[in-house]
C-alpha positions in Angstrom: 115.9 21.0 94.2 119.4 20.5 92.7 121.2 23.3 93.0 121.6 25.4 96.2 121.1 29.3 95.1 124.8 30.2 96.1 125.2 33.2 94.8 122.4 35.5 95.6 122.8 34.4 99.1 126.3 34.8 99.5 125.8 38.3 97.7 123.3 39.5 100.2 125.9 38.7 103.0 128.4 40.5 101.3 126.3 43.1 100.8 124.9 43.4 104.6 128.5 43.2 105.3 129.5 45.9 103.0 127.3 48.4 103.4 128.1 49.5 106.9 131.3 51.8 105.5 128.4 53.3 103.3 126.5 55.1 105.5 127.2 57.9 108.0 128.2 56.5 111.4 124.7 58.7 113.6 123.7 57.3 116.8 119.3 58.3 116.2 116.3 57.6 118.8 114.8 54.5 117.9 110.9 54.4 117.9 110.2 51.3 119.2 107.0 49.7 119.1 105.5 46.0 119.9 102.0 44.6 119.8 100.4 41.0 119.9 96.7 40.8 118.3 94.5 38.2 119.5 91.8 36.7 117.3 89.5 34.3 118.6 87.2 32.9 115.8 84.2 30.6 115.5 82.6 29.0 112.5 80.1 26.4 111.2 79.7 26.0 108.2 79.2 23.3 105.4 81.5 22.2 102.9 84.4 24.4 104.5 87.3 23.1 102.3 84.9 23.2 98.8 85.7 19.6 98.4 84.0 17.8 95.4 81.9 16.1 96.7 81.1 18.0 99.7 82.9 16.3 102.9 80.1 17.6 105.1 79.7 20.3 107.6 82.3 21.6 110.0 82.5 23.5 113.3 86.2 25.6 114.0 87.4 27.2 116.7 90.2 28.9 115.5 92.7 31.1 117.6 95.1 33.9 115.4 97.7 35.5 117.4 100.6 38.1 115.6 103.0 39.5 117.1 104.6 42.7 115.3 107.8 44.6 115.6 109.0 48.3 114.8 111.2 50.0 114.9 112.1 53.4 113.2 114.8 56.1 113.1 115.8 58.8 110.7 118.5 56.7 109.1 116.9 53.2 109.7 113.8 51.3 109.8 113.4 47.8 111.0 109.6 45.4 110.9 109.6 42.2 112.1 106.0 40.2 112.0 105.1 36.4 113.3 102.0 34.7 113.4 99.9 31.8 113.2 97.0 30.1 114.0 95.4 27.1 116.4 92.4 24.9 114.8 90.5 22.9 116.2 86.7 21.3 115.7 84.2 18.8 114.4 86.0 17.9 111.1 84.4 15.2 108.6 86.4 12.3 108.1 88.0 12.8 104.6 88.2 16.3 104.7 91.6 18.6 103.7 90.7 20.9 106.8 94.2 20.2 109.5 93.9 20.8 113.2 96.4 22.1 115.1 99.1 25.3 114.5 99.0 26.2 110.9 99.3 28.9 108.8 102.9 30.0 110.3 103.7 33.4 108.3 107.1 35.4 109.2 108.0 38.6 107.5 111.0 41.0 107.9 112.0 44.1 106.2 114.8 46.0 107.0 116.8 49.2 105.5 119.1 51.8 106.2 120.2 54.9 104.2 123.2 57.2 104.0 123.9 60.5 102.9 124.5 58.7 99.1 123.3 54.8 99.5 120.5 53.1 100.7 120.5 49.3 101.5 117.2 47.5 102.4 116.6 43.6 102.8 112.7 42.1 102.8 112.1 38.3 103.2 109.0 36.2 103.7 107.8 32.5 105.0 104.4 31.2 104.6 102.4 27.9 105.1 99.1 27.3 104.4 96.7 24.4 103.8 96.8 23.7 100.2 92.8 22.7 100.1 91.5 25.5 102.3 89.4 28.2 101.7 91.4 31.2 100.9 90.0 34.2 99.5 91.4 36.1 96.4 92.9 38.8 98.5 95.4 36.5 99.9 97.0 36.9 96.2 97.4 41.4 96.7 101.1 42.0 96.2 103.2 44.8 97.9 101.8 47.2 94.9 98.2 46.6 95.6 97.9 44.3 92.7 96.5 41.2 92.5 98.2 38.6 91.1 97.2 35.0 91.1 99.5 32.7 91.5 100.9 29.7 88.9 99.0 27.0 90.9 95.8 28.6 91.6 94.0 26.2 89.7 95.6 23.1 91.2 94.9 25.0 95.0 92.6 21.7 95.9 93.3 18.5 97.9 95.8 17.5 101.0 99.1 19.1 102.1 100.7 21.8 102.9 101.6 24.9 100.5 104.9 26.4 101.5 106.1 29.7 100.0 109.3 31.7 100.4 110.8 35.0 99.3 113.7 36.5 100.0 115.6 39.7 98.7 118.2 42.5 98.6 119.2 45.7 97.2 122.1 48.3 97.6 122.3 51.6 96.0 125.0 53.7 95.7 126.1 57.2 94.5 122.6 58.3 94.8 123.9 61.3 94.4 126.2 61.3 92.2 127.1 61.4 88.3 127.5 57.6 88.6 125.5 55.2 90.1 125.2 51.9 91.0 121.6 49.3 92.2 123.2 45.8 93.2 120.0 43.3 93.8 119.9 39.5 94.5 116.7 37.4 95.5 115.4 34.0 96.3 111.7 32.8 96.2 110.1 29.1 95.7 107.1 27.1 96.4 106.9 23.3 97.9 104.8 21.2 98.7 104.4 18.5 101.3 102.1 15.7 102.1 100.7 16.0 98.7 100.0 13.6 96.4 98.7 15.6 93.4 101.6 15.2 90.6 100.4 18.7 89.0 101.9 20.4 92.1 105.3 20.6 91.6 108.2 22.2 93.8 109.5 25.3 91.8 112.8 27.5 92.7 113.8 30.7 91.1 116.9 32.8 92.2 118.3 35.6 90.3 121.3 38.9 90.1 121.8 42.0 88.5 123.3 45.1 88.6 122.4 48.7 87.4 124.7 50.9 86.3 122.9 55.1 86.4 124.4 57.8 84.7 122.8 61.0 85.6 123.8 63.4 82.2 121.7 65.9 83.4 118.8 66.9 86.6 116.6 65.6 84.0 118.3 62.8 82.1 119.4 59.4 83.3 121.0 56.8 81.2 121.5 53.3 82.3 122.9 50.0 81.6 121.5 46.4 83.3 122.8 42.9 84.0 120.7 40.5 84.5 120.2 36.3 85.4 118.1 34.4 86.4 117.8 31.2 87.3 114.6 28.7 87.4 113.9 25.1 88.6 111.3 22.8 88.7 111.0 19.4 90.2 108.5 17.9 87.8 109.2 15.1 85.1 111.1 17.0 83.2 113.5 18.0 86.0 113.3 21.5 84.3 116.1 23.5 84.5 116.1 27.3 82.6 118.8 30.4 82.9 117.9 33.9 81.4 120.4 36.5 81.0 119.4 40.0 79.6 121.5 43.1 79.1 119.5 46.3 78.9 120.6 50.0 77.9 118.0 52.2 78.5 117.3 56.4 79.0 114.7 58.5 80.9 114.6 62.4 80.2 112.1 64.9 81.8 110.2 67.8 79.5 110.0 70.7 80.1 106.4 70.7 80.7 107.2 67.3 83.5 106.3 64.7 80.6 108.7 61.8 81.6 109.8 59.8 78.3 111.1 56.3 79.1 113.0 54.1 76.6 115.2 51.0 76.8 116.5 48.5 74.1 118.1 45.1 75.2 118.7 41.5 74.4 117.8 38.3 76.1 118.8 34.8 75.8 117.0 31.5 77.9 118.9 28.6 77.8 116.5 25.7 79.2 117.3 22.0 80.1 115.0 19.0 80.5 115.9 15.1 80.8 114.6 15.0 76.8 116.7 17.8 75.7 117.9 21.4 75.8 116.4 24.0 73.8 117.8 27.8 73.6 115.2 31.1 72.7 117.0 34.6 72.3 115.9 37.9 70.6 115.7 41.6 71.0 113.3 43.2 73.8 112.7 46.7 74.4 110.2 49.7 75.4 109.0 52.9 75.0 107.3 54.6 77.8 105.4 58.1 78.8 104.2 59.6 81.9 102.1 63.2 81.5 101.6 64.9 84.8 98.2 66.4 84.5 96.5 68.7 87.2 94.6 66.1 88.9 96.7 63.1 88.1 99.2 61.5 85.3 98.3 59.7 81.9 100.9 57.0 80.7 101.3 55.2 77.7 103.9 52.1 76.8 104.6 49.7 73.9 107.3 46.8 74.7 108.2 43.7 73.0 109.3 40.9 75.8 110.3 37.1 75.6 110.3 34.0 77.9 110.6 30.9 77.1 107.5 30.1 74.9 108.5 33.1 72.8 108.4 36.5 71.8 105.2 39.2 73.3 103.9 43.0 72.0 101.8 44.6 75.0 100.5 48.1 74.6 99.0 49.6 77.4 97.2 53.0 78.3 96.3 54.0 81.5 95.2 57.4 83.6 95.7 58.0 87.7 93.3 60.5 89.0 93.2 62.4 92.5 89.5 62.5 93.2 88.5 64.8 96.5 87.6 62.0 98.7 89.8 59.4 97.3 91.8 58.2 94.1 91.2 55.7 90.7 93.7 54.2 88.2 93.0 52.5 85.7 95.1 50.9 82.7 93.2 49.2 79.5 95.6 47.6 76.8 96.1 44.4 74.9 99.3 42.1 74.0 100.0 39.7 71.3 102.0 36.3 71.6 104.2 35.5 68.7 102.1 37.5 66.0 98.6 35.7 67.4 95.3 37.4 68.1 95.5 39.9 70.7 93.7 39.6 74.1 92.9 42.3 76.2 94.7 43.3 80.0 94.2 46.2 82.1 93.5 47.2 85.8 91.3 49.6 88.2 92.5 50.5 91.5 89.3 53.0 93.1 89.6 54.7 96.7 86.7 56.6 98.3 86.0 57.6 100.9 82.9 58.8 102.5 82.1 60.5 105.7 80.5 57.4 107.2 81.9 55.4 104.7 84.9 53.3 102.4 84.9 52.0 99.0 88.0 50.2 97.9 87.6 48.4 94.1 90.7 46.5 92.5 90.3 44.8 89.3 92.7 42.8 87.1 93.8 41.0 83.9 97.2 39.9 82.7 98.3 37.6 80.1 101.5 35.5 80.8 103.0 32.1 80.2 103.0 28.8 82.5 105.3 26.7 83.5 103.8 24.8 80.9 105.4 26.7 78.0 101.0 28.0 77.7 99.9 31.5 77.4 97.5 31.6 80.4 94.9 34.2 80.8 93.7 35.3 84.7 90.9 38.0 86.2 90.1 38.9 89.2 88.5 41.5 91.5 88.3 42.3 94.8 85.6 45.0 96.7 85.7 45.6 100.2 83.0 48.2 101.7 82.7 49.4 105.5 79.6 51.6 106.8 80.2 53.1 110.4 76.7 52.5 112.0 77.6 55.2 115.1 80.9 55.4 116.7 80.5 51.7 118.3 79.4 49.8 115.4 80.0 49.3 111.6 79.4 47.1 108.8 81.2 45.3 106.5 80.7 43.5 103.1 83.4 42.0 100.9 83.3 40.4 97.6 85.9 38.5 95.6 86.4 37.4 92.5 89.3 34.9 90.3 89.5 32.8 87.0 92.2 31.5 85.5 91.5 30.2 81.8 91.8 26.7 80.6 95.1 25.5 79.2 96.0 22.7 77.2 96.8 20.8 80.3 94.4 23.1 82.7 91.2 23.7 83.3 89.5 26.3 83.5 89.0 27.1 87.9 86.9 29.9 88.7 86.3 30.9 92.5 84.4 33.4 93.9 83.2 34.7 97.9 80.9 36.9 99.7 80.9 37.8 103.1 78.5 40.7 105.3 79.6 41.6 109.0 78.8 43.4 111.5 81.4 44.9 113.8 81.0 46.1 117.8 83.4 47.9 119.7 82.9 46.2 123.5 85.5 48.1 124.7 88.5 50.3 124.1 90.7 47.2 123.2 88.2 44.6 122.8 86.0 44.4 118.7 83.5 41.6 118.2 82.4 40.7 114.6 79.9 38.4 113.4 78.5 37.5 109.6 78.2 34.9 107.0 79.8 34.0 104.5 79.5 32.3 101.2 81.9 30.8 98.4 82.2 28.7 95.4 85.2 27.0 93.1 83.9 25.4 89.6 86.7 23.8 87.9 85.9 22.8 84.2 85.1 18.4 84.2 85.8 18.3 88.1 82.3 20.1 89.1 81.1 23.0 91.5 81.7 23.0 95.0 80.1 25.5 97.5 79.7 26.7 101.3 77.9 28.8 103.6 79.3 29.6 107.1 78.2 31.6 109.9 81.2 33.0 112.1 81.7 35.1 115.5 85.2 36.9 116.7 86.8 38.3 119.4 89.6 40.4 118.5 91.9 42.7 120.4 95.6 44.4 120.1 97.8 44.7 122.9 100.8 47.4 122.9 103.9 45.4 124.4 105.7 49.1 124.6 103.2 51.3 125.7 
């Protein structure tokens, strides 16, 4: 890209820098633990990278090793995580499948608190085959939501798929009458060895600061800075900065009902090698949270604008603690500049059994491409385990995504089912074996499909016993 994101890295320096005076100067006993898991893995299996036409049939070998780092004190907490993996196997000539060490993924999260701040830095690498087979749970976020990405539709073909993240926060006067969040982050996805001119290389970095003021135990004012900063490297050498200011208030009832509300403005200011364009207009939003004696019920109407233009959402939604597990759901709809309204919502479901789990997440959102389109995405993810006896188990997941077609995409639709069955050989040693079956149709490309059979060895060493 053109531009080097300056500022939001030289801010999390200052800020790692910074904080130290922050926090109170306490020697604590780390927890310190380390542990490498092993995962040998074979497969055969037709049509592994659902080419169109099929490429043929495919036997992997496929060895996963992760090593993972923690380390925990009262005033600190530290994970570091590496892995990858090493392919090898019969591969059809023509096929997107590469040999060799892939998939590197490194995370890192760090924080540390004080008596009145808290500072806490969380990054992320990851490569990946664009053409493989990945499964829609690849796409859970850090809040158990799944989100598909912008170029889930376009995940087909050669290359590699690189993502980054990388982000900070510091928070002062926790405490206090006045208060202050300072954030910054980082995050992009680029391509390379890949032809396809649909995949582009995309950047985004961004700042803001929060200012709190705590009236009252129960009432919080506050006032936000923000910008952002996006670039793509397609034709259009895209270019676009958003800044928003936001002055918002939460207050408590007396009977724990938490009323939100905020009222801002934002302005987008985008570039392209035909011309510039500006968008700008008032957002806000109006929330509520009801504790109820199992659970909460919210409720939220806000008005929002990117680039395309202006969007209404109103959502309701309902968290319940069941007795063997927990369910939230959300069921709304938003409008884009005064059109029809389609419908978005959520289900997150939890239960557990006393020889079994259940875990259910559904989702729909509505947002805008890099296209300038409104884009429309579902999916769904179930994952079920049944302990057999205290050696063996079985497991069966599904998975579920669609994006909607575009004006300049298609519709792309995948789906996957897998059964297992899991045997403890030892203390430290599991071995699993199942099938597995998945599909991608994309709209005037065709269907692809595959069926694999698979065996694993898998085991967990402790570094720091």
């Amino acid at each position: 890209m053109k531009s080097r994101h300056f500022i939001p890295i030289t801010l999390a320096g200052a800020s790692a820098l910074a904080v130290y005076p922050l926090f109170a100067q306490e020697r604590d006993e780390s927890a310190l633990n380390a542990s490498l898991s092993v995962s040998q893995r074979f497969e055969a299996g037709d049509n592994l990278a659902l080419d169109i036409p099929s490429s043929g049939s495919t036997q992997l070998a496929t060895t996963s090793l992760r090593f993972n780092l923690n380390s925990e004190t009262r005033t600190q907490s530290l994970s570091l995580s590496l892995g990858g993996v090493f392919r090898e196997g019969d591969i059809p000539s023509g096929s997107e499948i590469s040999t060799g060490f892939a998939d590197p993924d490194v995370r890192l999260s760090y924080s540390r608190e004080g008596a009145n701040a808290l500072f806490s830095v969380d990054g992320r690498f990851s490569q990946s085959d664009v053409g493989f087979v990945r499964s829609i749970q690849d796409f859970v976020d850090q809040d158990g939501e799944i989100v598909l990405p912008d170029d889930f539709n376009e995940l087909d073909g050669r290359g590699k798929r690189n993502s980054y993240n990388l982000s900070t926060q510091l928070q002062t006067g926790r405490n206090a009458p006045i208060g202050f969040v300072f954030d910054a982050g980082v995050s992009g996805i680029y391509y390379t060895d890949n032809p396809r001119a649909s995949l582009t290389d995309t950047d985004r970095s961004r700042v803001g600061v929060t200012t709190l003021l705590r009236f009252s135990p129960v009432t919080t004012g506050r006032v936000a800075l923000n910008y952002d900063r996006y670039e793509a490297d397609d034709a259009l050498q895209t270019e676009r900065d958003t800044y928003t200011v936001n002055f918002g208030v939460e207050n408590q009832l007396s009977d724990g009902t938490v009323v939100d509300a905020s009222v801002g403005y934002t302005e987008i200011d985008t570039r392209e090698t035909i011309g510039s364009t500006s968008e700008s207009g008032v957002i806000g939003q109006v929330g509520l949270q009801r504790p109820m004696t199992n659970g909460a019920v919210t409720a939220s109407l806000s008005t929002s604008l990117d680039q395309a233009g202006d969007r209404v959402t109103l959502r309701f939604g309902r968290s319940l603690e069941l007795p063997n597990g927990a369910l939230s759901a959300s069921l709304g709809a938003t409008s884009f500049e005064g059109g029809g309204p389609d419908l978005v919502g959520s289900l997150n479901w939890q239960y557990q059994m006393a020889r079994s789990a259940l875990n259910v997440r559904l989702n729909r959102t509505v947002s805008t491409n890099n296209d300038d389109e409104e884009r429309l995405a579902t999916s769904a993810v179930v994952n079920y385990s049944y302990d057999i006896n205290t050696l063996s188990s079985l497991g069966f997941s599904m998975d579920y995504g669609l994006t909607e077609g575009t004006g300049t995409a298609n519709d792309t639709e995948r789906a996957g089912v897998s059964l297992s069955y899991n045997y403890s050989l030892t203390r430290d040693w599991t071995l699993s074996t199942g099938v597995s079956h998945r599909i991608r149709d994309e709209e005037t490309l065709g269907n692809a499909e595959s069926t694999s059979i698979f065996v694993s060895l898998n085991r967990s060493f402790d570094l720091l016993p």
